[in-house]
N, C-alpha and C positions, 0 to 999 in steps of 0.2 A: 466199129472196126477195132479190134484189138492189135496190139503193138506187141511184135515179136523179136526179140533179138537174138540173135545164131554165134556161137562164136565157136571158134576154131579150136577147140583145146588143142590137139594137137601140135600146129603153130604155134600157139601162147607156148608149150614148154619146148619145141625146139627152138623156137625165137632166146628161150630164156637159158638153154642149154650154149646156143654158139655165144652170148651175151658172156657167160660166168667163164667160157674157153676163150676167148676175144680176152678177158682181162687177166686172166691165169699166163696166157704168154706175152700180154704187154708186161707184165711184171718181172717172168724170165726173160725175159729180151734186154729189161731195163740191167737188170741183174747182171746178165752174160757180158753184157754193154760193158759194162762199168765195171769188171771182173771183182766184183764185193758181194758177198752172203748178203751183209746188211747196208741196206741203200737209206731205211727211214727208221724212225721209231715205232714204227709196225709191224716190223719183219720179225724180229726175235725179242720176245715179250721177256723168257729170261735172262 
């Protein structure tokens, strides 16, 4: 009996699509929050 595995592409990138929108407005939120451009030394590399 062979072993098949099935997977969802679809799901895997809309899982991975609300993932990357999920942290894109924890960051504006943080941002808005705290009324600063720059919260870490990540934000503005220049």
């Amino acid at each position: 009996m062979g072993l098949r595995i099935n997977t969802n592409v679809e799901a895997l990138n809309a899982h991975r699509n609300l993932s990357n929108t999920a942290n894109a407005l924890s960051r504006s939120m943080q941002r808005l929050s705290s009324g600063l451009r720059i919260n870490s030394a990540g934000d503005d590399a220049a």
